[in-house]
VEXTOR-563876 format. One record per residue (C-alpha): residue number from 1; x, y, z. Coordinates in steps of 0.001 Angstrom, whole numbers. Example, Ala and Ser with C-alpha at 12.3 -4.5 7.8 and 13.67 -1.06 7.14 Angstrom:
REM VEXTOR-563876
  resi       px       py       pz
     1    12300    -4500     7800
     2    13670    -1060     7140
//
This chain:
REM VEXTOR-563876
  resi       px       py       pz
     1   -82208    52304     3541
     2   -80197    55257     4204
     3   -80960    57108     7396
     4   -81525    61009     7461
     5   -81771    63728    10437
     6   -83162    67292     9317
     7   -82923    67184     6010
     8   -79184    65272     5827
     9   -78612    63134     3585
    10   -76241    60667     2670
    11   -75709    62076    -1201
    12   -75971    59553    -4048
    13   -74494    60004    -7405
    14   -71309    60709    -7118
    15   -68322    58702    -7660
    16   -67194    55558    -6155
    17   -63543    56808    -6914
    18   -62160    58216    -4142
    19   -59610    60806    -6247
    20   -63098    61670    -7967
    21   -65188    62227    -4673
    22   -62775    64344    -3449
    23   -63187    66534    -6609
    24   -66736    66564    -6894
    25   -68151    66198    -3666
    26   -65516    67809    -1328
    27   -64143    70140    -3707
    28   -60500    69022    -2854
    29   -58227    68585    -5878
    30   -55523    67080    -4864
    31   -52287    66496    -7028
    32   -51085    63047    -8598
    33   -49085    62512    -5207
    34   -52292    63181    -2791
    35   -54287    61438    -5118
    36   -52192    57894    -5203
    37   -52321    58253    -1518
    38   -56607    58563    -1752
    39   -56261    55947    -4404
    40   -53930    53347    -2261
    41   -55636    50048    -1767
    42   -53241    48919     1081
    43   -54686    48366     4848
    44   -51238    50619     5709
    45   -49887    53564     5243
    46   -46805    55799     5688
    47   -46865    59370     4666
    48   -43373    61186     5758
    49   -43630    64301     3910
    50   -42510    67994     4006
    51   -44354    70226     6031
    52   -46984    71672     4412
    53   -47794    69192     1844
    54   -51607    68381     2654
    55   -50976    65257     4654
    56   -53893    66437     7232
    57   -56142    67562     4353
    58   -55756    64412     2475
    59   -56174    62571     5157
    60   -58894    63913     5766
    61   -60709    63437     2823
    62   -59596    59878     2800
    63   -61630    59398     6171
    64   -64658    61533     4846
    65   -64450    59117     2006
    66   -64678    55938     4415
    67   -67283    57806     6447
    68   -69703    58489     3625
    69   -69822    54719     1969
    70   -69396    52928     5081
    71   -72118    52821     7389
    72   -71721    52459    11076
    73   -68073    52810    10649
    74   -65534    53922    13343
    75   -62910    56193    12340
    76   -60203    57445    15091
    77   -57871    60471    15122
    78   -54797    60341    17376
    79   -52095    62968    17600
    80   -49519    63821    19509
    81   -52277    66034    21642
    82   -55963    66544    21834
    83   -55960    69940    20334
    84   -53844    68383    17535
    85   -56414    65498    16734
    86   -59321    67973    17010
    87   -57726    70123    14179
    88   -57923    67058    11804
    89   -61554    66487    12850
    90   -61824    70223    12115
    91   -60849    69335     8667
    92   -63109    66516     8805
    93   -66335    68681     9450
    94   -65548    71303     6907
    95   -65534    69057     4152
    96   -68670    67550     5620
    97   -70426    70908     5707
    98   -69984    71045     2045
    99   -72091    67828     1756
   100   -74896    69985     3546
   101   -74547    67707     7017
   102   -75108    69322    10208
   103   -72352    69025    12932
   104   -73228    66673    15398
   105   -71106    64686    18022
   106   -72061    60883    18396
   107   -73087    61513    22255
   108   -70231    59561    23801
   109   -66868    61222    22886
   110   -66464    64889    23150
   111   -64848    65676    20124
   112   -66747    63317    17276
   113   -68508    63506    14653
   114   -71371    61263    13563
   115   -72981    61088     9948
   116   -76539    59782     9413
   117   -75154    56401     8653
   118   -74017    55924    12218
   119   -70698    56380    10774
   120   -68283    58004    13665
   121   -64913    59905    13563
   122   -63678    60273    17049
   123   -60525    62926    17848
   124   -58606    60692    20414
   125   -56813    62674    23707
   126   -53346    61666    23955
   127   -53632    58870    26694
   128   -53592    55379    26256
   129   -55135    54931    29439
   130   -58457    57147    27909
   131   -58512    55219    24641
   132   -59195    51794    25536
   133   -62397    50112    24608
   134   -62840    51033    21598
   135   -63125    47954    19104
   136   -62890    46938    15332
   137   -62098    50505    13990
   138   -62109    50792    10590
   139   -59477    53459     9977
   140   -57236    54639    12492
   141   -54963    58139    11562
   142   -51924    58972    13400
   143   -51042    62297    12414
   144   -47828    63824    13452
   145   -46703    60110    14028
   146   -43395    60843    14456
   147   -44001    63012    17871
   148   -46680    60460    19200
   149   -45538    58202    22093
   150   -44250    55013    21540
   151   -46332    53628    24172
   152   -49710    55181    22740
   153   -49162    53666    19316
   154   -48700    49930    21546
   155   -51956    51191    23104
   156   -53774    51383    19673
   157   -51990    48905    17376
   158   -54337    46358    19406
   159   -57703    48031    18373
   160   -56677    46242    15223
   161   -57069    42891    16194
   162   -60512    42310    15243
   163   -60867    44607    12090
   164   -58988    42653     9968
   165   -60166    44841     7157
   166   -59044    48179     9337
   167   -56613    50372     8011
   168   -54147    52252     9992
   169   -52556    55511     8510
   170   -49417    56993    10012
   171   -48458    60720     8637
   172   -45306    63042     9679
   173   -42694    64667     8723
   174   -39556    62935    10865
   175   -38487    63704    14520
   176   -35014    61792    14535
   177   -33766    58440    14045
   178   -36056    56853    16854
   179   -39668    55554    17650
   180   -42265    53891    15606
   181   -42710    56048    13100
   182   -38951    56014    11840
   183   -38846    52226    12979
   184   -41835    51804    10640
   185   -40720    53873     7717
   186   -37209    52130     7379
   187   -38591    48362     7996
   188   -39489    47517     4108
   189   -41045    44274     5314
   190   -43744    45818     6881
   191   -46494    45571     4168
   192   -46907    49737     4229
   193   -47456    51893     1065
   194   -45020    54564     2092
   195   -44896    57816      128
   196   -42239    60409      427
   197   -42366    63737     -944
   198   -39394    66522      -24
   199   -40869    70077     -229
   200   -38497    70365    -3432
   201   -41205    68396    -5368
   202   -44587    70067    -3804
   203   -45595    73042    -6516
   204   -47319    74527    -3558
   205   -44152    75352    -2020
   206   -41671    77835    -3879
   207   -37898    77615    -4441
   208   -37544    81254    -2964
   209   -39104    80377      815
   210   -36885    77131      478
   211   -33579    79493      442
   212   -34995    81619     2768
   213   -35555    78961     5159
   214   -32090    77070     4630
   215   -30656    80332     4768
   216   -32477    80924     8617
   217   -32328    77380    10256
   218   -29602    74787    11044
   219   -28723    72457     8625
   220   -30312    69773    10105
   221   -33594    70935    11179
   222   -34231    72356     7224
   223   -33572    68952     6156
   224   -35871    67148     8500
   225   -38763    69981     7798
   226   -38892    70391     4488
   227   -36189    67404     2816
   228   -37792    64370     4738
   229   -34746    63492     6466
   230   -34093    61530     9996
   231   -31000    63030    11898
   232   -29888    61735    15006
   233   -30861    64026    18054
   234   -29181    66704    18519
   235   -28502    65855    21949
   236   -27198    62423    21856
   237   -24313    61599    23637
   238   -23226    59242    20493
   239   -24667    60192    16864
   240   -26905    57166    15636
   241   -24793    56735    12683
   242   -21755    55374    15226
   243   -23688    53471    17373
   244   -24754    51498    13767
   245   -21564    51084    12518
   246   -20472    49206    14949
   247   -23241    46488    13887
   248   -21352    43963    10851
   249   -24941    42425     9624
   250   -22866    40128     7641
   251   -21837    37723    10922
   252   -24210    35023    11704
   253   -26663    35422    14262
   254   -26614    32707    16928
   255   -29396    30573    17608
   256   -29827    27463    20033
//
């Protein structure tokens, strides 16, 4: 039985493909990148892509997705700050409003969002100490991952523990050659789908910005924003690239 409030209604007939939901119900059309992400079967996920790209917005029709077809599911948003998580939930609501839902919090969490199949998505503040107690999420979305503290991540990894069908989705473009996200992205053993996309391969974004941008920032911060790539802070004492070198993997670890 599918539950309804004032006229909302969970809508039947379209699509159990998520790449064709998008299309048809949300009116998103994503491109063959966006759409392997929406079509990736994996429980993670590691999006480190140029700015711009549509990592929010496909995101965000990825959780929409889960919302719709999973009742009573739980759906969390962290960021690196409240107003940052509550933009994705923005994104969240207007595709939403084009399924003719009204906007309606779930009562318990200030900024949420709660369908009429007691499925939740919940914009997370950026404390660990205010997240706790939430249990068996199914999809948890870290945007800007790669500016969210180490220790929040710890905080949320946990929520995990009893979904063992939850999915966790980390999305950035990088912030240095440090915390989890970078940690996560280079650590191939990790079981992630992990996409990549420079801004040099997104047809949204055109060669003649690119110069202009190379042409107005440092060498290093064009590379992270729109190429994808880590750099060593700025500020370190001793580049990253030293401190590794002086690592020979090929000498046997000892062990007792």
């Amino acid at each position: 039985m599918i539950d309804t409030w004032g006229g909302d209604v969970i809508p039947s007939g379209f699509s159990a493909d998520p790449v064709q939901f998008a299309i048809e119900a949300l009116g998103f059309s994503p491109d063959p990148q966006q759409a392997s992400v929406l079509s990736a079967a994996h429980s993670r996920g590691i999006l480190c892509c140029t700015r711009q790209w549509g990592k929010s917005t496909t995101v965000a029709a990825m959780a929409v997705y889960h919302a719709v077809r999973q009742p009573d599911a739980l759906i969390l948003i962290a960021a690196p700050s409240a107003r940052q998580s509550g933009l994705l939930l923005h994104k969240c609501a207007s595709f939403l409003a084009r399924l003719n839902f009204s906007r309606r919090g779930d009562g318990l969490n200030r900024a949420s969002l709660l369908l009429p199949n007691r499925a939740r998505i919940i914009a997370l503040p950026n404390n660990g100490d205010n997240i706790r107690g939430f249990s068996a999420p199914s999809l948890i979305i870290i945007d800007e991952a790669a500016r969210v503290p180490d220790s929040l991540y710890f905080d949320i990894l946990p929520m995990l523990a009893a979904s063992p069908a939850g999915r966790l989705w980390l999305l950035s473009t990088p912030n240095g050659k440090h915390g989890f996200f970078h940690n996560e992205w280079i650590d191939h053993d990790n079981g992630f789908f992990r996409l990549s996309v420079p801004a040099t391969a997104c047809p949204r974004i055109k060669p003649d910005f690119l110069a202009q941008e190379r042409a107005r920032l440092p060498l290093h911060l064009y590379e992270q924003e729109y190429l994808c790539a880590f750099h060593s802070s700025q500020n370190s004492l001793i580049p990253v690239s030293d401190i590794e070198a002086c690592y020979d993997l090929d000498i046997p670890q000892w062990s007792n």
